[in-house]
KOLKOLGU-696780 format. One line per field, with one value per atom (N, C-alpha, C): residue in three letters; x, y, z. Coordinates in nm, 2 decimals. Example, Ala and Ser with C-alpha at 12.3 -4.5 7.8 and 13.67 -1.06 7.14 Angstrom:
# KOLKOLGU-696780
type [ALA  ALA  ALA  SER  SER  SER]
x [1.32  1.23  1.32  1.28  1.37  1.29]
y [-0.57  -0.45  -0.33  -0.22  -0.11  0.00]
z [0.78  0.78  0.78  0.71  0.71  0.79]
# end
This chain:
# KOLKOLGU-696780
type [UNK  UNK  UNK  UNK  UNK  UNK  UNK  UNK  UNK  UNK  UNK  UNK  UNK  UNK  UNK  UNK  UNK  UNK  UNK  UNK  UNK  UNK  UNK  UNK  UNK  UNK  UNK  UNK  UNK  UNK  UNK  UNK  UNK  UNK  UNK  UNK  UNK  UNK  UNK  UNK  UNK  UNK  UNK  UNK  UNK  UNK  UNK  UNK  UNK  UNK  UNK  UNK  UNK  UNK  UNK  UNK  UNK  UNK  UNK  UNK  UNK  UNK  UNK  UNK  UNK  UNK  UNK  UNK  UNK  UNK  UNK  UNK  UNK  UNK  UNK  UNK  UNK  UNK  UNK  UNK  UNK  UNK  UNK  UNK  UNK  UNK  UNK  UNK  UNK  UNK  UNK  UNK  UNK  UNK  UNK  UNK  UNK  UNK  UNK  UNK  UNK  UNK  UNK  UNK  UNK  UNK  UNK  UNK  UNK  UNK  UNK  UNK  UNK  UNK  UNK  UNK  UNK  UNK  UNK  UNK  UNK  UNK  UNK  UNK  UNK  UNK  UNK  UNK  UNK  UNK  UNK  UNK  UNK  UNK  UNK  UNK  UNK  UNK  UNK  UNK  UNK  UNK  UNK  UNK  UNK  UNK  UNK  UNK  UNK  UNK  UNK  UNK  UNK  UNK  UNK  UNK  UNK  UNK  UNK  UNK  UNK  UNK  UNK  UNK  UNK  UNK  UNK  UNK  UNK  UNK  UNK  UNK  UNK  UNK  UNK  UNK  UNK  UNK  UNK  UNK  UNK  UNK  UNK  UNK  UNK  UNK  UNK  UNK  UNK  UNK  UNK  UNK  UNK  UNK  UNK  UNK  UNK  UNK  UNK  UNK  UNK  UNK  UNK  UNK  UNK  UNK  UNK  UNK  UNK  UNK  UNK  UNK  UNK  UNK  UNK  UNK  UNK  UNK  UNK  UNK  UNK  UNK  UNK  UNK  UNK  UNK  UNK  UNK  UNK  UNK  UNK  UNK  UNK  UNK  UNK  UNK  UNK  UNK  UNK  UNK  UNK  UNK  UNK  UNK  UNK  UNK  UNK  UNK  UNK  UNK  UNK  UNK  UNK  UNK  UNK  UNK  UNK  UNK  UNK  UNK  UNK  UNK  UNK  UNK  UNK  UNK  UNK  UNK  UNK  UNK  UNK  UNK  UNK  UNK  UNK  UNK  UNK  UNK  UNK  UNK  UNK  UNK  UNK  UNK  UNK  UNK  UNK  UNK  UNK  UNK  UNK  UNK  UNK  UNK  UNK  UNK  UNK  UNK  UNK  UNK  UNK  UNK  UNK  UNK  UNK  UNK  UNK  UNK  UNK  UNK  UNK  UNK  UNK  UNK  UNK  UNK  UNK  UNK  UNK  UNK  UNK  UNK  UNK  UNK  UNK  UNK  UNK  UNK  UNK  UNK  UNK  UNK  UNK  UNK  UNK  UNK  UNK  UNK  UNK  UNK  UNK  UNK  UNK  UNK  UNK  UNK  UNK  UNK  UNK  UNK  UNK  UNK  UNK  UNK  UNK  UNK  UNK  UNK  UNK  UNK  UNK  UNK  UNK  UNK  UNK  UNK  UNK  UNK  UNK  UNK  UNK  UNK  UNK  UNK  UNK  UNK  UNK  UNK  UNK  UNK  UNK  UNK  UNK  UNK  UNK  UNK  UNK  UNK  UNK  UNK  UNK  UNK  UNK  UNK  UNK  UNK  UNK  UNK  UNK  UNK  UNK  UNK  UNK  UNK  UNK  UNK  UNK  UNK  UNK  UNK  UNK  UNK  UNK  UNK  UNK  UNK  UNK  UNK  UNK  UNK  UNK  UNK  UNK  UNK  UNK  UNK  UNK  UNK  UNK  UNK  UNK  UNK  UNK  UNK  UNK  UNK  UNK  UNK  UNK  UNK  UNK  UNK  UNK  UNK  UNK  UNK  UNK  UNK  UNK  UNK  UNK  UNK  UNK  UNK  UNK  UNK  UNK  UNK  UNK  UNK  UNK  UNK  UNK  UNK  UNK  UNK  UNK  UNK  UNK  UNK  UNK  UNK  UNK  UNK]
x [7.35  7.47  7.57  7.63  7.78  7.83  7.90  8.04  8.17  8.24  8.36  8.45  8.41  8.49  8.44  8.30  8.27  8.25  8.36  8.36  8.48  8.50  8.61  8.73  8.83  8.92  8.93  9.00  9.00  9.11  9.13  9.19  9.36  9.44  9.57  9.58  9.63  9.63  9.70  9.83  9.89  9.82  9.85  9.81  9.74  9.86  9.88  9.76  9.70  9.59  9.50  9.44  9.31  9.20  9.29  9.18  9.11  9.19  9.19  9.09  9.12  9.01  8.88  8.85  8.74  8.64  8.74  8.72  8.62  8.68  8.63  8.50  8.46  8.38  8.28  8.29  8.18  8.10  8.01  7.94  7.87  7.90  7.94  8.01  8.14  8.29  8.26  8.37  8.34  8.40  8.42  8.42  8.54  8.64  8.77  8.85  8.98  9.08  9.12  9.11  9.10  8.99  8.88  8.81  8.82  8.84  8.88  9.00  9.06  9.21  9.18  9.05  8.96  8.92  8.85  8.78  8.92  9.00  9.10  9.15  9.15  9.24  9.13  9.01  8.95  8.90  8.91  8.87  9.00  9.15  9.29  9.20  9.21  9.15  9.04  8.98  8.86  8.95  9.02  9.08  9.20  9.24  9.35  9.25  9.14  9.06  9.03  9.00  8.93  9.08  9.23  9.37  9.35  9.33  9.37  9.30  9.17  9.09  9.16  9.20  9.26  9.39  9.47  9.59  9.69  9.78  9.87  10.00  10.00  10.13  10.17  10.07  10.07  10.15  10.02  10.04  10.16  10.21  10.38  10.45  10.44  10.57  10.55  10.44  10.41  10.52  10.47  10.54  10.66  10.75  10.83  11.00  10.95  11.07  11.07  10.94  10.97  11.00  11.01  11.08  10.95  11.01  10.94  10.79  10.76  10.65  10.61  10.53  10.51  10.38  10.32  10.21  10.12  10.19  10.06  9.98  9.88  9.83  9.70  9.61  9.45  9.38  9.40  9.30  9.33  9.45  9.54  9.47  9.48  9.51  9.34  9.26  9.15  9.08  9.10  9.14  9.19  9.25  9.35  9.29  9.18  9.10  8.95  8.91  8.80  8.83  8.94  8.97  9.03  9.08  9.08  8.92  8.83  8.73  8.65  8.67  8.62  8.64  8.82  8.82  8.79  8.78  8.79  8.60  8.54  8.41  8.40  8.48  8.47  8.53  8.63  8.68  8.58  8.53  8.44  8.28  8.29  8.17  8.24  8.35  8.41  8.39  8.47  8.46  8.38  8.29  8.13  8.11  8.12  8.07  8.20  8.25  8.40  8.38  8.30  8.29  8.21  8.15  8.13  8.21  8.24  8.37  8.35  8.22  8.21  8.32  8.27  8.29  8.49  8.50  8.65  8.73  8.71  8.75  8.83  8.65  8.69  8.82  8.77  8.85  8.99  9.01  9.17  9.18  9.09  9.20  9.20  9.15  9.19  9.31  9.37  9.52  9.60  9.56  9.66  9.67  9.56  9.54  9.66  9.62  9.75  9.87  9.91  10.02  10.07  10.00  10.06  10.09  10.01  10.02  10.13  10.14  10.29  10.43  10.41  10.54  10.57  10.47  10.53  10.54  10.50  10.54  10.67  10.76  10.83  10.92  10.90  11.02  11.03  10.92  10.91  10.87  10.79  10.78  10.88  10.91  11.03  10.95  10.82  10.79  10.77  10.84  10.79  10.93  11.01  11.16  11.05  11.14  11.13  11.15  11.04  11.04  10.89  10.87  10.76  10.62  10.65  10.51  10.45  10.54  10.54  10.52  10.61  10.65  10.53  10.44  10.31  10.23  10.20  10.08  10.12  10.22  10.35  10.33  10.35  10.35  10.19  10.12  9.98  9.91  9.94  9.85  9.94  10.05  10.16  10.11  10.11  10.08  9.91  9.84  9.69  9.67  9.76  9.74  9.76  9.88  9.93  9.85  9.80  9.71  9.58  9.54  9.38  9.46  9.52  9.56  9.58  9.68  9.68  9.51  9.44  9.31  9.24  9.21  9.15  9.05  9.11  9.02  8.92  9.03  8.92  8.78  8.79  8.67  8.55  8.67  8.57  8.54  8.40  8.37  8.34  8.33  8.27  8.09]
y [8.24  8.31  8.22  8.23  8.19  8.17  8.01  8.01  8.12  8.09  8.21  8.10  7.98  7.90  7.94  7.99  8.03  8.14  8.25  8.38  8.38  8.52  8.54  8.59  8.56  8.60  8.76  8.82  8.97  9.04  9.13  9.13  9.21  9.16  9.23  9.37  9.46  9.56  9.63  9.55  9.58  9.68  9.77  9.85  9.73  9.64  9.57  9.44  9.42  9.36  9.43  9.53  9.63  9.63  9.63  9.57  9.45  9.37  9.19  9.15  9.23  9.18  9.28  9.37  9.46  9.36  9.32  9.24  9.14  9.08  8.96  8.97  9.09  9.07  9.13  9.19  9.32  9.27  9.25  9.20  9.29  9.40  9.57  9.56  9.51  9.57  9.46  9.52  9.47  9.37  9.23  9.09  9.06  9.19  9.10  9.22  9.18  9.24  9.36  9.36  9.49  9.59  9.54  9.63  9.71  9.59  9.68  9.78  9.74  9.85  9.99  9.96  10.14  10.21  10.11  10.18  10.22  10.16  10.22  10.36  10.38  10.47  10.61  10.54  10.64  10.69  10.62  10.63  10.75  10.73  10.81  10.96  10.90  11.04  11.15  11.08  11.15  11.27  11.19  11.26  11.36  11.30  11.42  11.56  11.52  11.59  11.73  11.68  11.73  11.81  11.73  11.78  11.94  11.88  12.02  12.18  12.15  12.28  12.32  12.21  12.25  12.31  12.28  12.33  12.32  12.43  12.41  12.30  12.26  12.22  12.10  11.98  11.89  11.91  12.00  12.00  12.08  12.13  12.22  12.13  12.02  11.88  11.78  11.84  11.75  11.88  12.00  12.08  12.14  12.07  12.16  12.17  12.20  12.25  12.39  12.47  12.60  12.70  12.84  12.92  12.92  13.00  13.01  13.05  13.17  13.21  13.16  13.03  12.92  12.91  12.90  12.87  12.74  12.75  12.65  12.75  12.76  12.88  12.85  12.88  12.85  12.77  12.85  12.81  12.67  12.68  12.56  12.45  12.52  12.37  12.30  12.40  12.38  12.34  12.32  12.28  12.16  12.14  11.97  11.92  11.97  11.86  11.86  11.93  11.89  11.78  11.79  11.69  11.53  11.56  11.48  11.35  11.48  11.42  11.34  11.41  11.36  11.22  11.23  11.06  10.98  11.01  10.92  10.86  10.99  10.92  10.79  10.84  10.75  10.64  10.64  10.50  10.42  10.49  10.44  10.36  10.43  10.37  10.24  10.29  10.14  10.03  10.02  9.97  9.83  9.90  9.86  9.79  9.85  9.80  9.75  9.70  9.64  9.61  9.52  9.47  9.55  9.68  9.77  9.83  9.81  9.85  9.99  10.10  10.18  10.26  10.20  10.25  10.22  10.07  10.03  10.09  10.20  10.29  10.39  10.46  10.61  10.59  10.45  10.47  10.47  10.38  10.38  10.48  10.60  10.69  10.82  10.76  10.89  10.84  10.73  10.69  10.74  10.69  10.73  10.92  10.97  11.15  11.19  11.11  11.15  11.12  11.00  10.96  11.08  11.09  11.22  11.32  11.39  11.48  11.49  11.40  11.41  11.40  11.29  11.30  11.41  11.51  11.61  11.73  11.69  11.78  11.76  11.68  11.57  11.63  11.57  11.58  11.69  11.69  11.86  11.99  12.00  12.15  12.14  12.06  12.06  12.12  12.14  12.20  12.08  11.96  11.84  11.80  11.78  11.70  11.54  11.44  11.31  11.31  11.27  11.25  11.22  11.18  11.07  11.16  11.25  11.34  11.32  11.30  11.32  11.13  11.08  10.93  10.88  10.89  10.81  10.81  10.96  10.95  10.84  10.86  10.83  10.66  10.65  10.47  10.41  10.47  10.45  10.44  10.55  10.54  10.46  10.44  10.33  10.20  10.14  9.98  9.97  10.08  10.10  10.07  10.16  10.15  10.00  9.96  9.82  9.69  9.73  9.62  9.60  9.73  9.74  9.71  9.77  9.68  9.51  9.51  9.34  9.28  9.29  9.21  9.27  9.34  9.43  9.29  9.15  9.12  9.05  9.02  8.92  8.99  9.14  9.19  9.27  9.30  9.34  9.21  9.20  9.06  9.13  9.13  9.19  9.15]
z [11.84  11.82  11.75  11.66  11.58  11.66  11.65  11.69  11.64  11.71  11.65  11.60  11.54  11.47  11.35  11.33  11.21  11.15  11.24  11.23  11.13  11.04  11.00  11.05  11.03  11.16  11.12  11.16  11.16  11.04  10.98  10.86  10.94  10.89  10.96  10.95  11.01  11.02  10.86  10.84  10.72  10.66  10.54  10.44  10.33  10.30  10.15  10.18  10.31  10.31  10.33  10.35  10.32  10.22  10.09  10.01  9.98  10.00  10.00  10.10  10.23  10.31  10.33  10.27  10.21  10.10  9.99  9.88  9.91  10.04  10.08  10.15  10.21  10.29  10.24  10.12  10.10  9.95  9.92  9.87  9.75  9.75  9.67  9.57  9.59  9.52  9.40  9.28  9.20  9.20  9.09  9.07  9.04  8.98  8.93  8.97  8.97  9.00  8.96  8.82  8.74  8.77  8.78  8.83  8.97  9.06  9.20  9.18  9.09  9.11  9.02  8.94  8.90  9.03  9.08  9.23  9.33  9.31  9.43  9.39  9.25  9.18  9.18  9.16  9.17  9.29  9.43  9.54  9.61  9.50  9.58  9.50  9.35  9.26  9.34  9.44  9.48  9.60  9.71  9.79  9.76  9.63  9.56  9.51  9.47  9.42  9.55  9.67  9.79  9.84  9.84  9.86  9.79  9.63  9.58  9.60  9.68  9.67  9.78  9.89  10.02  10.04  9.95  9.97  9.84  9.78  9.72  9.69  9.84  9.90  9.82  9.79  9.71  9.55  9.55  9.37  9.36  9.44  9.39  9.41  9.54  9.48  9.36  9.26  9.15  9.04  9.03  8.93  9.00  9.03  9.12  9.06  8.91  8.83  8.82  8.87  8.81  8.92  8.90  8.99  9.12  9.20  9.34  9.32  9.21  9.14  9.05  9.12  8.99  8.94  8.81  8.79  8.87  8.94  9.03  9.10  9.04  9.15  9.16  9.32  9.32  9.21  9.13  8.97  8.90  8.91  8.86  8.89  9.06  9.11  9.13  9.11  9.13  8.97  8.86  8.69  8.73  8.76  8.84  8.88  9.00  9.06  8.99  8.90  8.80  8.73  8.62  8.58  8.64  8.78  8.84  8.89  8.93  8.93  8.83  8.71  8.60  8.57  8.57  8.59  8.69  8.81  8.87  8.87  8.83  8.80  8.69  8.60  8.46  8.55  8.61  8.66  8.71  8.79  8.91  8.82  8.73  8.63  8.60  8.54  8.48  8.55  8.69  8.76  8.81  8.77  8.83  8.68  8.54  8.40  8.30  8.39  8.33  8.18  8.16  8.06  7.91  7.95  7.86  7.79  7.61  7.55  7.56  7.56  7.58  7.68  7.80  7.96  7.94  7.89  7.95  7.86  7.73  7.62  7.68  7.79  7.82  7.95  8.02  8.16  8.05  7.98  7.95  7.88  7.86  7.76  7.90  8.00  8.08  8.17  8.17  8.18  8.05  7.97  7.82  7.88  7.86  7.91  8.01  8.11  8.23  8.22  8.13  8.12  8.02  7.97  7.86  7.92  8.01  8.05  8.14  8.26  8.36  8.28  8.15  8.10  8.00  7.97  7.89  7.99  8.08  8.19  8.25  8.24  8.27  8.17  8.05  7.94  7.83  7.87  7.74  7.79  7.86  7.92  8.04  8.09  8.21  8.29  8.39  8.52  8.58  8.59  8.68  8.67  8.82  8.82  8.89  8.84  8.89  9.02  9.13  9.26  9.26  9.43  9.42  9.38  9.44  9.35  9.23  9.14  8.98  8.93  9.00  9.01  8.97  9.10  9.14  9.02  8.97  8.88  8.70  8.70  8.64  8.64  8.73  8.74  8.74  8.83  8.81  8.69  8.61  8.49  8.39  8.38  8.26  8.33  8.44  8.50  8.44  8.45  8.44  8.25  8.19  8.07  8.03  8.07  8.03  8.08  8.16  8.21  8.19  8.14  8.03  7.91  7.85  7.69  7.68  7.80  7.76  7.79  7.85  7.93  7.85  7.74  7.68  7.59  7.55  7.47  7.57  7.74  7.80  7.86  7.91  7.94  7.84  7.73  7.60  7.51  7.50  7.38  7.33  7.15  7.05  7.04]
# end
């Protein structure tokens, strides 16, 4: 039996240490940083995905500029979470094949896609007011885009 001097101590309850100590112990996940933060994104993508067939409630605090009778309706929201899944697959590939210019192409243009999509939802079609609904997807995919473009030469080699 192990000493428990040579045990790992236990990971703190915290949120913001979760992945860190997952990271550490799991022998699965992927190797660098950028990669883990595909898998997380695609890991929220998956449950947003499962959200949307379940209930409205969500996706009307994302479009929640328009009247009471709002095109968020079943279909919508169920359109939302195909596409949602879509990417989160591509992420989840990426993830794992970081280094494929192929793979690390598609993951960043399905951030570029979303980024486009909430902010013309946002600033041109006006059915999205600013609040955290809208916020999230918003900040996720702009930190996501900017952080695959800069690293873009270190995981793609020609």
């Amino acid at each position: 039996m192990p000493s428990t001097s040579s045990l790992s101590p236990p990971c703190p309850v915290r949120p913001s240490f979760l992945l860190s100590c997952f990271a550490n112990h799991s022998p699965v996940l992927p190797d660098s940083w950028l990669a883990r933060w595909q898998l997380v994104v695609s890991v929220a993508a998956v449950f947003n995905t499962v959200q949307n067939y379940a209930t409205l409630k969500f996706t009307r605090r994302i479009y929640n500029a328009v009247p009471p009778h709002s095109p968020v309706t079943a279909l919508q929201a169920r359109t939302f979470s195909a596409w949602t899944l879509t990417s989160a697959v591509v992420r989840i590939y990426a993830a794992f094949h970081i280094h494929d210019k192929t793979i690390y192409d598609m993951a960043l243009m399905t951030y570029l896609i979303a980024f486009a999509h909430f902010s013309s939802e946002i600033l041109i079609f006006r059915t999205a007011k600013m609040n955290i609904g809208v916020l999230s997807p918003v900040l996720v995919a702009s930190s996501s885009l900017i952080w695959m473009i800069s690293q873009y030469d270190f995981y793609v080699k020609p």
